[in-house]
Structures are given as structure tokens and as C-alpha cells.
C-alpha positions in Angstrom: 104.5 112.0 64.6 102.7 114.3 62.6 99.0 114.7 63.3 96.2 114.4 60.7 93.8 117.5 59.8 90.2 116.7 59.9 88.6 115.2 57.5 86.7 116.9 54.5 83.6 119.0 55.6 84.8 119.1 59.2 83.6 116.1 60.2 85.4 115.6 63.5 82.8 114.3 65.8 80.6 111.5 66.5 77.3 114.0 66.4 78.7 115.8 62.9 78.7 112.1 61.8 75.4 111.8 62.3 74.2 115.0 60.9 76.0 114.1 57.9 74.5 110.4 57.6 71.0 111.4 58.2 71.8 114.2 55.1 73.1 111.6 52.8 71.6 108.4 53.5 68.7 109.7 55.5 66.0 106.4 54.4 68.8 103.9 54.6 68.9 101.8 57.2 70.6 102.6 60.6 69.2 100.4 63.6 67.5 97.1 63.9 66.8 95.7 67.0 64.3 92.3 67.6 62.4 92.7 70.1 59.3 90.3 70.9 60.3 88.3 68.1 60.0 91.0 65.6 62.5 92.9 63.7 62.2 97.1 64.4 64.2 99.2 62.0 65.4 103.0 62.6 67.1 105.0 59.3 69.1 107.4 59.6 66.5 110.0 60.1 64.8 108.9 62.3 68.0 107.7 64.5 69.0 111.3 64.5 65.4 112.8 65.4 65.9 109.9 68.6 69.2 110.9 69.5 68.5 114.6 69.1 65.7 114.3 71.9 67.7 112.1 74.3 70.3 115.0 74.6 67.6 117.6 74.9 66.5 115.1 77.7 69.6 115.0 79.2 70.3 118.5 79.2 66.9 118.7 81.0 68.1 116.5 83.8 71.3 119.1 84.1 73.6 116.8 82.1 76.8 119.2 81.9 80.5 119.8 79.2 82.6 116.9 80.8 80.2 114.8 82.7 80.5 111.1 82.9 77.6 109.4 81.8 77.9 105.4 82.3 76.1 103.0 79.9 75.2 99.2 81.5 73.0 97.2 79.4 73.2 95.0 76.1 73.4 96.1 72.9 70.4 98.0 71.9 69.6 101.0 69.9 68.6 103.0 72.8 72.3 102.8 74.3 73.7 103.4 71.1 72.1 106.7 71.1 72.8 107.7 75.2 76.6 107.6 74.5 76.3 109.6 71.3 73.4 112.0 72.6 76.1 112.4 75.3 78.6 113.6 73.2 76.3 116.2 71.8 75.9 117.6 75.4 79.8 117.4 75.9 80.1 114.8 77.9 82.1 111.6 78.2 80.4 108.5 77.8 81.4 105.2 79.5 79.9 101.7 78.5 80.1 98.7 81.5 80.0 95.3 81.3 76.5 94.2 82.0 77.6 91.0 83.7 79.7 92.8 85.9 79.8 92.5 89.7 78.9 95.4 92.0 82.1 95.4 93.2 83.7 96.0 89.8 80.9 98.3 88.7 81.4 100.5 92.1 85.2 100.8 90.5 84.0 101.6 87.8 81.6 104.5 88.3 83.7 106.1 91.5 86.7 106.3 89.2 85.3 108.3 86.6 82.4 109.8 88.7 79.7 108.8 86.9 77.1 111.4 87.5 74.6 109.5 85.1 74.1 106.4 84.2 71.7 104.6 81.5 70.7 101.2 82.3 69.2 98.1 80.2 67.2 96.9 82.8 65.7 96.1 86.8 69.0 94.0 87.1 71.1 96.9 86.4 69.2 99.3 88.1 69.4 97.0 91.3 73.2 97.1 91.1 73.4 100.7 90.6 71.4 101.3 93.3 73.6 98.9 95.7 76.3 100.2 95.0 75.0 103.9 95.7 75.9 103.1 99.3 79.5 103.3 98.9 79.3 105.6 95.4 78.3 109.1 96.1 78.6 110.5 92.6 75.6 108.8 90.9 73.0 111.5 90.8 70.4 110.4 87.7 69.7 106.8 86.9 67.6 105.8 83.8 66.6 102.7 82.0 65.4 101.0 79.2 63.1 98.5 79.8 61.0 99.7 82.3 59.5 96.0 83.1 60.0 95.5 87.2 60.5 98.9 87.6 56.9 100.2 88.5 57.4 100.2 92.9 60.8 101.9 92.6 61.5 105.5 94.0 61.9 107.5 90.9 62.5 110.7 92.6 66.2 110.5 91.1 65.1 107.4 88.4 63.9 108.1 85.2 62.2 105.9 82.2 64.8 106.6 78.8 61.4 107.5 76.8 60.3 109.9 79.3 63.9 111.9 79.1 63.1 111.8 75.4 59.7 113.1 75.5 60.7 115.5 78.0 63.3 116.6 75.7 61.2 117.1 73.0 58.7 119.4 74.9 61.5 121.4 76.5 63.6 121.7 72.4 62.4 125.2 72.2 64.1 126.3 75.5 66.7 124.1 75.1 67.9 123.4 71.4 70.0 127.1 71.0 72.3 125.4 73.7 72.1 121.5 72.4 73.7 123.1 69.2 75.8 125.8 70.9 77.8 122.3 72.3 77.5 120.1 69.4 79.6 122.7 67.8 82.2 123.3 70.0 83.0 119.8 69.8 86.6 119.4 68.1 89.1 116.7 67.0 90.6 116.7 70.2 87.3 116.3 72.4 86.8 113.0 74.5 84.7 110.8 72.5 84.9 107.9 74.7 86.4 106.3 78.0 86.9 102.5 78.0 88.2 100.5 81.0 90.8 98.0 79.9 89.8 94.0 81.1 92.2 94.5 84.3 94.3 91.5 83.1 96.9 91.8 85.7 95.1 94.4 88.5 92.5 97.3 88.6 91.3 98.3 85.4 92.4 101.4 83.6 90.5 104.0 81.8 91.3 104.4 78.6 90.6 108.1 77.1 90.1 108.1 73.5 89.4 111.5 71.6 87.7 112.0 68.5 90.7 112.2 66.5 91.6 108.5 67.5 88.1 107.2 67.1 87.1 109.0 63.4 90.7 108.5 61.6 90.9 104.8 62.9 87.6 104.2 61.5 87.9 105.8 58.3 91.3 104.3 57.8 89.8 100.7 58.0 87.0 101.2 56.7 88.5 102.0 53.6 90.9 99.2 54.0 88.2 97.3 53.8 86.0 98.9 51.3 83.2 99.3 54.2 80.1 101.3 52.4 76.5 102.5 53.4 74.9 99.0 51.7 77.1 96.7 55.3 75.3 95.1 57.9 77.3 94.3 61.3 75.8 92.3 64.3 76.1 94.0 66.9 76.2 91.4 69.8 79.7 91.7 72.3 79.7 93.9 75.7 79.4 97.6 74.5 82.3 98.4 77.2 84.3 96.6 74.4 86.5 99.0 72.2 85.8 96.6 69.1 81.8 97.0 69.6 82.7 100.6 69.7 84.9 100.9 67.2 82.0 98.6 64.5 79.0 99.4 65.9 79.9 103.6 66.3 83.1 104.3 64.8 82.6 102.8 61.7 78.9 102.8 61.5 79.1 106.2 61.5 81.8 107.0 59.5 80.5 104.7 56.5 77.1 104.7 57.5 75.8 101.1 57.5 73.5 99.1 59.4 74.1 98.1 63.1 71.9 95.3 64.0 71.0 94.5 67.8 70.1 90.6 68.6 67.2 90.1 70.5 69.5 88.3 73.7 72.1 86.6 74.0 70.0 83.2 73.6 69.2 84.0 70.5 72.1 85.5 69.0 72.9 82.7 66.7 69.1 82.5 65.3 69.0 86.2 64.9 72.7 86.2 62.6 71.3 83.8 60.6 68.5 85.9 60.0 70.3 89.3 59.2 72.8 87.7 57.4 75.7 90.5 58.1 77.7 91.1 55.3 81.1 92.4 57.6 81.5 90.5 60.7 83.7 90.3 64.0 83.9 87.8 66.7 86.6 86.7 69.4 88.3 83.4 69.0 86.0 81.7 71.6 82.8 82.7 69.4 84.3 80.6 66.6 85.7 77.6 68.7 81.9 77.7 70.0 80.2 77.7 66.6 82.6 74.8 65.5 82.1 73.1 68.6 78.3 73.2 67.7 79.3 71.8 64.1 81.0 68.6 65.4 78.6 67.6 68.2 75.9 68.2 65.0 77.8 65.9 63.0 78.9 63.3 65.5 75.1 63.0 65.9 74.0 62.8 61.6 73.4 59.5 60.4 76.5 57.8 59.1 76.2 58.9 55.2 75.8 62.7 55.7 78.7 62.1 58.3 80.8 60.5 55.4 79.9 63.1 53.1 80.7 66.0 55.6 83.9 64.1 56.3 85.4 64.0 52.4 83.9 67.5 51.0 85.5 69.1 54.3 89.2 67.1 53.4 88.8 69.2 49.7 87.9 72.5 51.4 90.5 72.4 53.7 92.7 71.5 50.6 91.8 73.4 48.4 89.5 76.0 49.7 91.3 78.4 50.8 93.2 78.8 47.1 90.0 79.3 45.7 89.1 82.0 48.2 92.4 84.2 47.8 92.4 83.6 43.6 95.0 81.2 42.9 95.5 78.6 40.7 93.6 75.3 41.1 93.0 72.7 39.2 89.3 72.7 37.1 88.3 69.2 38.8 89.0 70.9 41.7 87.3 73.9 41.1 84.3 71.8 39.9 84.5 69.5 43.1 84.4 71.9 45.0 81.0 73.8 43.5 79.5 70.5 44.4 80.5 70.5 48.0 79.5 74.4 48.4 75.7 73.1 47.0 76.0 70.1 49.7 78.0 70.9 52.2 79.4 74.5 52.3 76.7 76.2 51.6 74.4 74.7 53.9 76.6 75.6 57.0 77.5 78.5 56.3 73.9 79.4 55.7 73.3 77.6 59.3 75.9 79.4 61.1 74.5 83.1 59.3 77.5 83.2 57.5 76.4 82.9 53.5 76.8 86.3 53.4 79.9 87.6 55.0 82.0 89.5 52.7 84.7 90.7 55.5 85.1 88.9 58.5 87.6 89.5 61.5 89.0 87.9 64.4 90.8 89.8 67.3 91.3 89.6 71.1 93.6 87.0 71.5 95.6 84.1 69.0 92.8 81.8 67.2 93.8 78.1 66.6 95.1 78.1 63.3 93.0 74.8 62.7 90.0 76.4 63.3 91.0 79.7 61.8 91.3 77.6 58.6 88.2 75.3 59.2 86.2 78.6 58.1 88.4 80.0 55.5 87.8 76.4 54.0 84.3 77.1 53.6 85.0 80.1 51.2 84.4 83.0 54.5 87.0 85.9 54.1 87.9 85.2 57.8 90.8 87.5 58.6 93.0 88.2 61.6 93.9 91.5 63.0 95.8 92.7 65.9 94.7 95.4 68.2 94.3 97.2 71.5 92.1 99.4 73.8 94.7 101.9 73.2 95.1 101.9 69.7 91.6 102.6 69.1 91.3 98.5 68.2 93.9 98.4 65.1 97.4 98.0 65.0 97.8 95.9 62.2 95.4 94.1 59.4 95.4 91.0 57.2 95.2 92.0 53.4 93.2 89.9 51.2 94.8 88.0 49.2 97.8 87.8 52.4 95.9 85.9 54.8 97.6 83.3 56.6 96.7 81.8 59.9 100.0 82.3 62.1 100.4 85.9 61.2 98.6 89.0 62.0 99.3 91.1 59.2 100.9 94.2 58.1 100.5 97.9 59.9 97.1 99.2 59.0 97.0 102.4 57.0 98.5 105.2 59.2 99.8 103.2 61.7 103.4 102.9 62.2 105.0 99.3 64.3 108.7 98.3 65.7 109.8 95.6 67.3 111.5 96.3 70.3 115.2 95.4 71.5 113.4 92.8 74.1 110.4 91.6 71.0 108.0 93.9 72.2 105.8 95.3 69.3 105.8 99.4 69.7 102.9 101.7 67.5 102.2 104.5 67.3 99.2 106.1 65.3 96.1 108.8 64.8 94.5 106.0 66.9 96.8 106.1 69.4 95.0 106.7 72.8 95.0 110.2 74.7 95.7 108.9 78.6 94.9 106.9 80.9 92.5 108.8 83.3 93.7 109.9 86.5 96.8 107.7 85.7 99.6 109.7 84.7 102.5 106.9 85.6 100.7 104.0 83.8 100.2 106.5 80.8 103.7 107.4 80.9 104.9 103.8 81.4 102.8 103.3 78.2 103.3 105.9 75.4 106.7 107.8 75.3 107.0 111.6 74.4 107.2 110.3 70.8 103.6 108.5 70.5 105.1 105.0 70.7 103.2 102.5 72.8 104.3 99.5 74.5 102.0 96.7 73.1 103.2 94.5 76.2 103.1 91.5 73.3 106.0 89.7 72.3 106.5 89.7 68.4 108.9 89.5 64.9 108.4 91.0 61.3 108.7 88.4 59.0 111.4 88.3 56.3 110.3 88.9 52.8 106.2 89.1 53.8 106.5 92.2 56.5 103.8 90.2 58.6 104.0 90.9 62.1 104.2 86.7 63.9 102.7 87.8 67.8 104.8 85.0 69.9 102.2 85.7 73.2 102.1 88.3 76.0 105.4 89.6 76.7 105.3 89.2 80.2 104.1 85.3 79.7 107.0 84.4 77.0 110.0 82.7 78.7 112.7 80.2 78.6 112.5 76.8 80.1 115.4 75.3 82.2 117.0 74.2 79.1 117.2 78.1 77.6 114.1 76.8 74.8 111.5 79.5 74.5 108.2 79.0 76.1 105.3 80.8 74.8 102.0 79.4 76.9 99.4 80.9 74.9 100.6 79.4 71.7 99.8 75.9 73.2 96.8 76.7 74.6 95.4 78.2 71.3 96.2 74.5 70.0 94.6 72.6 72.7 91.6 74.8 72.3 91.0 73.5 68.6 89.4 70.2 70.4 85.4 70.7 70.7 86.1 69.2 74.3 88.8 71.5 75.7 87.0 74.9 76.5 89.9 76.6 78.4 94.1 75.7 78.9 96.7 77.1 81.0 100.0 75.4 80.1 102.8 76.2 82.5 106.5 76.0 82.0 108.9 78.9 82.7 111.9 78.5 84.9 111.1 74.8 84.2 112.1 71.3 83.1 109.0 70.7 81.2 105.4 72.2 80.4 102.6 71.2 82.3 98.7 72.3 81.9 95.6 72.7 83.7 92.6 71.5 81.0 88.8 72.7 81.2 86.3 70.3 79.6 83.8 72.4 76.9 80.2 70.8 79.0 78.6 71.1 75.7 80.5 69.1 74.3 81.7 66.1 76.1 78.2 66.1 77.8 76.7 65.7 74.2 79.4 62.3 74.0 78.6 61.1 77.3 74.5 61.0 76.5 75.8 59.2 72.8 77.4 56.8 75.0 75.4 56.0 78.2 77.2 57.6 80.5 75.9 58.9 83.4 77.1 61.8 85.5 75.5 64.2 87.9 77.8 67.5 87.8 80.5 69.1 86.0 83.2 68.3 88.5 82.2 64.3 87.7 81.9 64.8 84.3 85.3 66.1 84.5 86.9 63.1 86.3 85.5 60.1 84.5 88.2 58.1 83.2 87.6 57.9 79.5 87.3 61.7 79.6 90.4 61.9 81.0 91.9 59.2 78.3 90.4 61.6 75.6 91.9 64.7 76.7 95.2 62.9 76.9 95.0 61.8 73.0 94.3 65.6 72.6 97.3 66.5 74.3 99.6 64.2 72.8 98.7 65.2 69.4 99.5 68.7 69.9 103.1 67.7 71.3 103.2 65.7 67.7 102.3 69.4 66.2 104.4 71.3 68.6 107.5 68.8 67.9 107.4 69.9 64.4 108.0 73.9 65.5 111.6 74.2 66.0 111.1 77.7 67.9 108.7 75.7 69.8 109.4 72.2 70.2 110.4 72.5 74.1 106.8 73.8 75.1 105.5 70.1 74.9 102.8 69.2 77.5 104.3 66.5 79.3 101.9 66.2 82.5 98.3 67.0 82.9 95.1 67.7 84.8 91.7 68.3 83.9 89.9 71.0 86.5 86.9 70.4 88.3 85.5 73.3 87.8 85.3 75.9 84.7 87.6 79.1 85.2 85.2 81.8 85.8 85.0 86.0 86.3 83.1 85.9 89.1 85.8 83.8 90.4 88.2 86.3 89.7 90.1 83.7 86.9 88.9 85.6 84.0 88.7 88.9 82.7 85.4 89.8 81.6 86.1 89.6 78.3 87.5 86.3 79.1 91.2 86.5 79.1 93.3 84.4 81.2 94.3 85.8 84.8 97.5 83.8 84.9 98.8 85.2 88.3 95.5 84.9 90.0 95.7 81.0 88.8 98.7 80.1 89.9 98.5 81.5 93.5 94.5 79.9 93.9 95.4 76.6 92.7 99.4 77.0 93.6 98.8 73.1 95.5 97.6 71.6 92.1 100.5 72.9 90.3 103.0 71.4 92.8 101.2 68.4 92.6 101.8 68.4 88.4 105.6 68.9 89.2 106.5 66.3 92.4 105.3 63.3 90.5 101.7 63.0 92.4 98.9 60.8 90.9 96.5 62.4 92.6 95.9 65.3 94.1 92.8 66.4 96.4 92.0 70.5 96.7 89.0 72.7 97.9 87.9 75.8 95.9 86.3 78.5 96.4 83.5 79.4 93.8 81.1 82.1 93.8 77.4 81.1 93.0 74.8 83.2 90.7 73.5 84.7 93.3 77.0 86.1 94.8 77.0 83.7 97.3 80.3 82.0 98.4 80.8 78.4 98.7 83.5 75.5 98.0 84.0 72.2 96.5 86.2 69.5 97.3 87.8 67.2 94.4 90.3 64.4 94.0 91.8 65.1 90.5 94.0 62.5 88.0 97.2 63.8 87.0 98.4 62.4 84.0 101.6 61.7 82.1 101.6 62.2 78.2 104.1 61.3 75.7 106.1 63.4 74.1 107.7 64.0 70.5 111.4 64.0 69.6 111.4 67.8 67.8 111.6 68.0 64.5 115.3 69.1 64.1 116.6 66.9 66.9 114.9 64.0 64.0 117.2 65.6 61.2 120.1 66.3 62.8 120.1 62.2 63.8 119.7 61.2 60.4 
């Protein structure tokens, strides 16, 4: 595949980037973050005088070409400009998760020897400093918020404003060589190193050059028509290649707004008050937010609940026609206008949505019910299809094309096949350089030719060219009967109920599907308070027998749905459980970025899923969970297995009549 030539005015780095930005659009906005309640705001110029001195800092510090300098915090300004005030000194950042373990941080910062690392806080700084026992490499540590940090050795610790005030003292002796290595940067330099989730083992570190980073985002960017005047939240883990690709890639490469909540707790309140005009979120982030809508609703008195109830049946008629253009009728039309001044507007004005122009979801399948739910209300909600090693995008949803089962069509400059065995192949300018220290995994990966093995399980459709993702290659089957099993498709359907936080369905090399069901707390704890019902823990909660009866009425509707898929039809659910406990990271169940550890699963809880297959009623277990603090402990429950009824498929219907 042929490779692209820089773009216009040599632009080929993160740093040249900036340089440009704070030329062109030096007053326009480039940072907010809230802190103390209070909205700070950094343009362009002034982002570029910070950065500037943060390098000048580093180099200070002895920060050399090729270092690894690890970030660990939440999403701030201040980290924003470490990875980037790396890459002016030639080095290589690499953003953590901040809710990572020691144990996976150690792995972490040993595997790409982390000489530096930037940290948000105390809590970061402790875990750095524990795990300095068994890594060696570590030699500078510095942080944000220096709050706790006032007894600590700082021999080897440093305050972030002190590296930049020492850098701006030292810019005389120091700034011939800060430029001297901003200009050697090229397409082909590092620009970033992300670790992949570590799905099925250790994680990987993916090496991504400026090449990949720059063309992907100016490719989208454009696909999207992403200017200056945007405003993005920046709120998911910075280790993330999507927060890198929005919050650096194309921030820099358009030059809009990145915008840093204040915490986590008050993400939702500080959306709502930026108001982003192009936004991003996982699936779970928008099962949560509708899961807040219901509970809100089951709780309104009972004529805002009937309203709700009939404007919502016309969105979800007729809203999404609206939203892509087509025809509708002027009733219609005019019906709906009253429902956006009622209903629609309103929540989407609650859930900071009223001014999203472009909106994506990524990461794994979203329930096509609740992907519709929001294009109902008039957001441009779209899906795309991505990967750590494709610089995020593989494939995008045109407007005016979006659908909820598909994923799209190839985004500009990428190239996709479907392989012999399903498997989606790309290749692209976004196409990712290695995998560090990794040669057989990177070989295993990308052939000689650029094409990569997505490891997903997918068709082209006829007529449309959307690309249908069936679920992880690896995870697709066939039951006993030869009928396809796809798990994640059924789980993404369960999912859709405000009371099911998590599924695994199970099935291959079997007579029938089976599933393990985690109850959304939120949720069914909000029902049980509406209805009396007491309950002293989660595992309880879990257990009571009208919970269970409700999650079965869940489950047998999606077998109604699923009967209807001929593809499909044999992944009913016929026997259940719900957990006693929510699948966790720390337990090793989940990824961090919460993705499904299906092996893990099966051999922890290998008695339960014997127990859903040899006709048990009951089944008692002991778990082992780990606790906040890292302590180890277990719990002992006696769990309901349940029976639910099944659907005659759709074409088994026909074919009778």
C-alpha cells in the first residue's frame, strides 16, 4: 500500500500541530478544565507557552530522544501537555489507566521502561512508588496535584509547576536544543505507545507513529466536517486510543476545544454545562444515562409518565426519519416539534446533549434499542468500528446511512476484506507500526502487505457496502445443531434492560445457550425502595425472587427478538442465573476498559456453568473478590437457576404454514 506524503506545510508532528494552532487560532479556545467548581480556560497561546516550558522542564530533569515517559492520572490539561511536551523532547509517551492495580501498572512501566512518569495525584504517586521495589527503571516521578504530598522524599519527586518554572528559568540554556529535537521530529517518529486492554493475556504495546496518528485524524475529521468552533468532553482513561485520538489527534489537527470534567462524580453535571458539540462514549456510558432516564421516569408522577410514554412512541417512529431528511408526513413533523418543546428537548438538555452535532459510539456492539432510543430524540448518534491498532477507525457511519446493526463503510483511506474464515482484514495510513518488543504477535497481526487481522467476525452487505460485525472471531461458533452462535450479539440485547448491567451467554459446542446475568444496583435498587423491599447487600438484592422473575421476563423477550433472526434464532437463552456479585477488573473478569474476559469466567465460575447444564435448581459456590483496599476475601452464595421459554424461529413459523 502506498504511503501518504505529509500534509501541506510539513505538518507531521504533534508539536508542528501546535505551533501551527497557536499561529492560526492563537485566542481561540484550547483547554478547560473545572476545578473547585470553576471553569479555567487555556487558548491556544497560552497552551503552547505551557507545553513549551514543560519540555524545557523535562529536558532539565535529563529527559532524553526515545525515553518512555508514563502518564497516570485523569484527564486534565496538565497531562495533555506532558505527552506532547514529550514528544517535543523526542520521547515516547505512554498514558495508564489510573484505576489500575500495581501489579498491572509494574507491567506496564517495566515493559516499556518508563524512565519518567507524570502523575495526577498522592494515589498515583503511592503506587508508583510501590511498585519501585520490583521496577528499577523509574528514575523521575512528578505530579499534579501536590495535595498529600508535602512529607514525601522529593529527592527524585518533583511538583509539574516546578518542572515548568524550572524550565522557564533554564529556556535560555536550554531552548537551542528543545528546537533542535522538535525539528527532527518526522512522519515516521513515535508519537505514542498504547497498551491494548489484555483481553485474552498480558497486554501489548501498541506503537503508533505520527504518520498513523495525523492522517487518521485529518481523514475523520474531515469526514466529519470537525473545525476550530467543536467542543469535545474529554472524560474516558487517557490510556485509551479514542481519548487520544479526540482529545490529541484531532484537537490538534482541527484545533478545537478539549474540555476536562472536574471528576468522575461530576461528569454528567459538567457535560451539561459545556454542552460539546462532537461527542464519543462507549456503549455502557449510554446504557447508564438511559438507565438514569427510566429510574427518573418510573419515579414522575403518572401524567408526565403518560406524556413521556406517547411523545417517545412518535420519536421512536418517526424520529429518526426526521433526523436523516426523509419524507414524513406534516402532522408528523408538527407532532413532533411539540414533543421536542416537551419532551425531547428537555432531556436532551438534561443529559448535555442539546448540542451535539456529531456523536459516536465504539468499543464494542451497542443495543440497537438503545442505539435508537437517542437517535429518536433527534442526536446524530453514529456507530464506528475501530482498534488500538488502527489508530481507532476502521470504518464510519455516513450521515444520512446510519442504521443500528451495521458499522458502516471504510473510512477515507482505509481499505477492509473479509476474510476466507469472516474475519475483517484493514489496512490503512493508520495502520499501527509494532507491537513493542513483540515481533511474533506483530507478525501474527499485520502481513508484509499492511493487512491486519481485526480478530472480529464480519460480512459486507449486499447493495449498502456496510460492514455487519457478527462478534469476536474467536467467540463466534456453532451450536450442536451446526446454528451459528454469536454471544455478544445476545448480550448486547439483554443489556438494553435498565436492570441487566452485564451478560455472558454461553453456547458453543452446545445444545442450547445459557447466561450468567448481573443486576444494574442502580437500578433494581431504585425498584426495590419504590416497592418496600428490603435488602442488605448486592448478593441479596440479587437473589430475591421477584428480581429473579423480572430478569426472566427480560430474557424471554429477547428469545421472542432473537426468534425473529434467522441467522440467529438458535442463540436463544434457555436457562439462567443471576450472579451474586458484579464482574469486576480487580477481580480479573474485566478489562479495564470493561470488556468481557470470557476465558477467565468460565474457568472461575466453571461449577456454576455445569450447574446451568445438568438440570440443577440450585447451585451453592464461594468467590473470591478483591476489596478496595486490595484485600482478598470470599463470599458464599446459593443461586436460582432458571428455565425460560423459548420462541419457535421465525422461519421454522413459515415453513409450517
Amino acid at each position: 500500500m502506498a504511503t501518504e506524503n505529509p500534509p501541506r506545510g510539513e505538518l507531521c508532528s504533534i508539536p508542528a500541530l501546535l505551533e501551527r494552532n497557536a499561529r492560526r487560532h492563537g485566542a481561540s479556545p484550547a483547554y478547560r478544565e473545572k476545578e473547585f467548581g470553576i471553569w479555567q480556560e487555556w487558548t491556544w497561546i497560552a497552551a503552547a507557552e505551557e507545553i513549551r516550558a514543560m519540555a524545557l522542564g523535562f529536558l532539565a530533569l535529563g529527559l532524553e530522544r526515545g525515553d518512555y515517559l508514563a502518564v497516570i492520572g485523569r484527564n486534565r490539561p496538565m497531562h495533555y501537555w506532558a505527552m506532547v511536551a514529550a514528544q517535543m523532547c523526542g520521547a515516547i509517551p505512554v498514558p495508564l489507566y489510573q484505576d489500575a492495580n500495581a501489579e498491572e501498572m509494574a507491567f506496564v512501566l517495566e515493559h516499556c521502561g518508563a524512565r519518567f512518569v507524570v502523575c495526577g495525584d498522592q494515589e498515583q504517586v503511592d503506587k508508583v512508588i510501590e511498585v519501585q521495589e520490583h521496577v528499577h527503571c523509574i528514575e523521575q516521578v512528578m505530579y499534579t496535584d501536590k495535595r498529600g504530598m508535602r512529607k514525601y522524599d522529593h529527592t527524585h519527586l518533583n511538583w509539574l509547576h516546578d518542572v515548568q518554572a524550572e524550565g522557564r528559568a533554564a529556556h535560555q540554556r536550554l531552548e537551542t536544543e528543545l528546537d533542535a529535537r522538535i525539528a527532527e521530529l518526522g512522519y515516521d517518529h513515535i508519537c505514542v505507545m498504547l497498551y491494548t486492554s489484555g483481553t485474552t493475556g498480558k497486554p501489548k504495546g501498541v506503537v503508533l507513529s505520527n504518520r498513523n496518528i495525523i492522517e487518521t485524524a485529518r481523514h475523520s475529521s474531515e469526514f466529519d466536517h470537525l473545525t476550530h468552533t467543536d467542543d469535545v468532553l474529554a472524560y474516558l482513561p487517557m490510556a485509551w486510543v479514542g481519548d487520544f485520538i479526540f482529545s490529541i489527534g484531532q484537537a490538534y489537527w482541527t484545533g478545537f476545544c478539549v474540555n476536562c470534567p472536574e471528576s468522575p462524580d461530576t461528569m454528567m453535571t459538567d457535560l451539561r454545562e459545556i454542552g460539546p458539540t462532537y461527542y464519543f462514549a462507549p456503549p455502557r456510558i449510554f446504557e447508564t444515562q438511559l438507565t438514569s432516564v427510566m429510574i427518573r421516569m418510573e419515579d414522575a408522577g403518572k401524567l408526565k409518565k403518560r406524556l413521556f410514554d406517547h411523545y417517545m412512541a412518535l420519536a421512536r417512529r418517526v424520529g429518526p426519519e426526521i433526523l436523516d431528511g426523509r419524507p414524513v408526513s406534516g402532522m408528523d413533523r408538527l407532532r413532533y416539534m411539540l414533543g421536542d418543546i416537551l419532551i425531547y428537548g428537555p432531556l436532551k438538555n438534561t443529559l448535555g446533549f442539546s448540542r451535539v452535532r456529531v456523536g459516536y459510539t465504539a468499543g464494542e456492539a451497542i443495543g440497537p434499542e438503545i442505539f435508537d432510543f437517542y437517535r429518536s430524540l433527534g442526536i446524530n448518534l453514529k456507530q464506528l468500528y475501530g482498534q488500538t491498532e488502527a489508530s481507532v477507525f476502521i470504518t464510519q457511519q455516513p450521515d444520512g446511512e446510519v442504521r443500528s446493526d451495521t458499522v458502516g463503510v471504510p473510512s477515507p483511506g482505509v481499505e477492509v476484506k473479509i476474510g476466507e474464515n469472516g474475519e475483517v482484514y484493514y489496512r490503512s495510513p493508520g495502520t499501527f507500526v509494532e507491537y513493542y518488543k513483540n515481533p511474533e504477535s506483530t507478525a501474527e497481526t499485520k502481513d508484509p502487505e499492511g493487512w491486519v487481522a481485526t480478530g472480529d467476525a464480519g460480512f459486507f452487505e449486499e447493495g449498502t457496502g456496510h460492514l455487519r460485525i457478527i462478534d469476536r472471531a474467536k467467540d463466534v461458533g456453532k451450536m450442536a445443531d451446526g446454528s451459528l452462535f454469536a454471544p455478544k450479539y445476545i448480550e448486547n440485547k439483554l443489556k438494553f434492560y435498565p436492570d441487566i448491567l452485564e451478560a455472558v451467554v454461553f453456547g458453543a459446542g452446545r445444545e442450547m445457550c445459557t447466561a450468567f446475568i448481573n443486576i444494574d444496583l442502580s437500578a433494581v435498587g431504585n425498584w426495590a425502595e419504590r416497592n418496600n423491599i428490603a435488602y442488605a447487600s448486592y448478593q441479596e438484592l440479587s437473589q430475591h425472587p421477584r428480581v429473579i422473575e423480572t430478569i426472566q421476563a427480560h430474557v424471554e423477550e429477547v428469545n421472542r427478538s432473537v426468534a425473529e433472526d434467522a441467522m440467529l434464532s438458535g442463540c436463544q437463552v434457555h436457562r439462567f442465573l443471576v450472579l451474586h456479585k458484579e464482574l469486576d477488573a480487580d477481580d480479573g473478569e474485566l478489562t479495564r476498559t470493561r470488556k468481557v474476559r470470557r476465558k477467565i469466567i468460565e474457568q472461575k465460575y466453571a461449577d456454576l456453568i455445569v450447574a446451568l447444564y445438568d438440570g440443577s435448581k440450585t447451585i451453592h459456590t464461594e468467590t473470591e473478590v478483591t476489596y478496595e483496599d486490595g484485600r482478598k476475601g470470599r463470599i458464599a452464595a446459593t443461586l436460582d437457576i432458571r428455565d425460560a421459554a423459548v420462541s419457535t424461529p421465525r422461519h421454522s413459523r413459515m415453513a409450517a404454514e
